[in-house]
N, C-alpha and C positions, 0 to 999 in steps of 0.2 A: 800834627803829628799823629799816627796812627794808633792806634793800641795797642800794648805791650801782648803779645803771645801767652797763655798763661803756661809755665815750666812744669816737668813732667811730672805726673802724681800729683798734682796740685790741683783742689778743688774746683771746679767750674764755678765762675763768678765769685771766687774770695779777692778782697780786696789789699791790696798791699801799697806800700809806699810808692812814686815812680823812683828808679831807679836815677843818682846822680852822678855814680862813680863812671870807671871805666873797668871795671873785674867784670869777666866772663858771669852770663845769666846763672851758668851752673855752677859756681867756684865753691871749692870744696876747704876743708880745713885739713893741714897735714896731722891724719888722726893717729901715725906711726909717732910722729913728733911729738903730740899730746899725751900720748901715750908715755912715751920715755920721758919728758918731764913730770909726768904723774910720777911713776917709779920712783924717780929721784926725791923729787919736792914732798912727797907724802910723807913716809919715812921719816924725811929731815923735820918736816913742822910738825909731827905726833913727838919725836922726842925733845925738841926745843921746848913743846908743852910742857913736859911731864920734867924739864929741866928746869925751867922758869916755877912749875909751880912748884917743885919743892925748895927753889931757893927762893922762894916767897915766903915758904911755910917756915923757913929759917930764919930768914932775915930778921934782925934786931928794927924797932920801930925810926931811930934815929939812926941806921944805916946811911950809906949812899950807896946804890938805889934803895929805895924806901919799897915797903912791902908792896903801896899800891903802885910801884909803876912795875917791880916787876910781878904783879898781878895782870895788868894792863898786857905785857909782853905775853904774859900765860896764855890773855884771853886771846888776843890779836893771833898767835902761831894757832889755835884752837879755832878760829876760823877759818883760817889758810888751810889747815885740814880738812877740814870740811870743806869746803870748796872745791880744794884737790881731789876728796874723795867722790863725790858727785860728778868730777869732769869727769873721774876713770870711768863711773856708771855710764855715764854716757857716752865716752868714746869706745866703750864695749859694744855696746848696743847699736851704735852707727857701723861699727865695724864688722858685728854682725849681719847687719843688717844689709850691707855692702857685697856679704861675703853671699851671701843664699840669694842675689840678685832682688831683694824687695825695693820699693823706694824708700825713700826717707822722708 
């Protein structure tokens, strides 16, 4: 088998996995689509946070749910933000990136 071509912008002699799929060398992520579910899901898991932790900061100890699950739920949507908020940094920036012809 011959050697893999290396893809555009991409360092002369970095080594990467071989490829096993069949998606195009160059396949891209729909960064329009990432995009609008950032919009959406952000939003939503910043106030489920801020929902969850003050019915934590409520909750009676012999409750059902009990303070620590839904502290659990606080933390858990409080991740999911984060995350969410870091893809949008980055689907900016690709998008940017995209837009002024740089590679990525």
């Amino acid at each position: 088998m011959p050697p893999e071509e290396p893809l555009p912008g991409e360092r002369p002699g970095a080594r990467h996995a071989r490829r096993t799929g069949t998606e195009p060398r160059t396949a891209r992520s729909p960064l329009r689509l990432r995009m609008l579910l950032n919009a959406v899901f952000l939003p939503v898991f910043v106030v489920a946070t801020v929902l969850f932790a003050l019915w934590a900061a409520n909750a009676s100890p012999s409750g059902v749910p009990g303070p620590a699950a839904l502290t659990g739920l606080a933390v858990a949507c409080g991740v999911l933000a984060l995350v969410a908020a870091v893809d949008a940094v980055v689907v900016r920036r690709r998008m940017r990136q995209e837009r002024d012809g740089q590679p990525t």
